[in-house]
C-alpha positions as CSV (number, residue, x, y, z in Angstrom):
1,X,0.0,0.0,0.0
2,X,1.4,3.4,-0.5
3,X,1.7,5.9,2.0
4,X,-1.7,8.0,0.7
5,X,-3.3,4.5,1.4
6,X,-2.2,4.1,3.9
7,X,-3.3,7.8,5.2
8,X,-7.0,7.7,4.3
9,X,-7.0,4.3,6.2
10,X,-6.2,6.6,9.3
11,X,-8.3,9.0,8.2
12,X,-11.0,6.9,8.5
13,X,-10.3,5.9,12.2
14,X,-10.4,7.7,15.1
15,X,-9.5,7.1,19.3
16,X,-7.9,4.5,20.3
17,X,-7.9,2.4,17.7
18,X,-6.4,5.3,15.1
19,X,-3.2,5.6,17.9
20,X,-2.8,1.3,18.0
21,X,-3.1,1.8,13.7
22,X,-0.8,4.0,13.8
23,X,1.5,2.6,16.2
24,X,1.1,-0.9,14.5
25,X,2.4,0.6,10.9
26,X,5.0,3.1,12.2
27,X,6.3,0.9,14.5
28,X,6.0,-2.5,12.9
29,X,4.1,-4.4,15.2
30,X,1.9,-6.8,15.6
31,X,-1.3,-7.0,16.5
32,X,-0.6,-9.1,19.8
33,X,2.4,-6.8,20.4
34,X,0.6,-3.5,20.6
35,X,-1.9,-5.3,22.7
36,X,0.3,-6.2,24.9
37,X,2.7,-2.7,25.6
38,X,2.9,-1.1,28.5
39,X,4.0,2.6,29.5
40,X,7.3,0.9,30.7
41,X,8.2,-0.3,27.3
42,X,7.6,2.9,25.6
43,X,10.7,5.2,26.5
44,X,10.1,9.0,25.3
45,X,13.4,10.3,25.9
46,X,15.3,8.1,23.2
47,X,11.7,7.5,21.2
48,X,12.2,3.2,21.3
49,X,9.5,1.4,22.0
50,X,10.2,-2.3,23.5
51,X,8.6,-5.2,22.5
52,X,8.8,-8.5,24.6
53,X,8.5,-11.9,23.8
54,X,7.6,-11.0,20.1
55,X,8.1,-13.4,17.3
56,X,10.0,-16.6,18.5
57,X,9.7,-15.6,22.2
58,X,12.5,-12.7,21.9
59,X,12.7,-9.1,22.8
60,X,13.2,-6.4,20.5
61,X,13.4,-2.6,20.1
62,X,11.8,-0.3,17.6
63,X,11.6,3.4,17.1
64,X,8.9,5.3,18.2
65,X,7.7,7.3,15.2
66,X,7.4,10.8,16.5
67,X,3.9,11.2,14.3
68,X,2.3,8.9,17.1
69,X,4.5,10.1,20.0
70,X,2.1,13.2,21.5
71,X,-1.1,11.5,20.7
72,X,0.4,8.6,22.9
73,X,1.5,10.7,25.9
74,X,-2.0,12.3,25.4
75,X,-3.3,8.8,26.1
76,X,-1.4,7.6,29.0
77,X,-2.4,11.0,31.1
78,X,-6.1,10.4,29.9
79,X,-5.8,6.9,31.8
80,X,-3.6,8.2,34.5
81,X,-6.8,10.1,35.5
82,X,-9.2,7.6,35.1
83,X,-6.3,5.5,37.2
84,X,-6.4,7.7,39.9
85,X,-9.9,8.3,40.4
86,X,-10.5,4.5,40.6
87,X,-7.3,4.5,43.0
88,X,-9.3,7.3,45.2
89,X,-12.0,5.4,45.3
90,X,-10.9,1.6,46.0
């Protein structure tokens, strides 16, 4: 597909599921993998995101592609609130 493709895909998409699209293509993962990432395995400072256990049961590192990078951090403190209010309350 080429990149235009590839952009009115996203286009189409929104949330959540635009970020893990977008995150899936720029950073080559797979499906499983983005499932599976936590904020620990994303590391902003050198933009690598680290996968474990991928294909064959190995770890690996890819880059963070910086088109993703602050709709992601945008994220995390969306569910850091939600986090914390459930924390307040339990």
């Amino acid at each position: 597909m080429t990149v235009n493709e590839i952009e009115k895909i996203f286009s189409e998409m929104s949330g959540v599921n635009e970020l893990m699209a977008r995150l899936i293509y720029g950073c080559g993962l797979r499906l499983q993998e983005c499932l599976q990432l936590r904020i620990k395995d994303v590391d902003f400072e050198q933009s690598l995101v680290i996968i474990h256990s991928g294909k064959g049961d190995k770890d690996r590192r890819t880059m963070l592609p910086e088109a993703v990078r602050e709709e992601l951090i945008k994220h995390i403190n969306e569910i850091r609130v939600i986090y914390e209010k459930i924390e307040m309350q339990g």
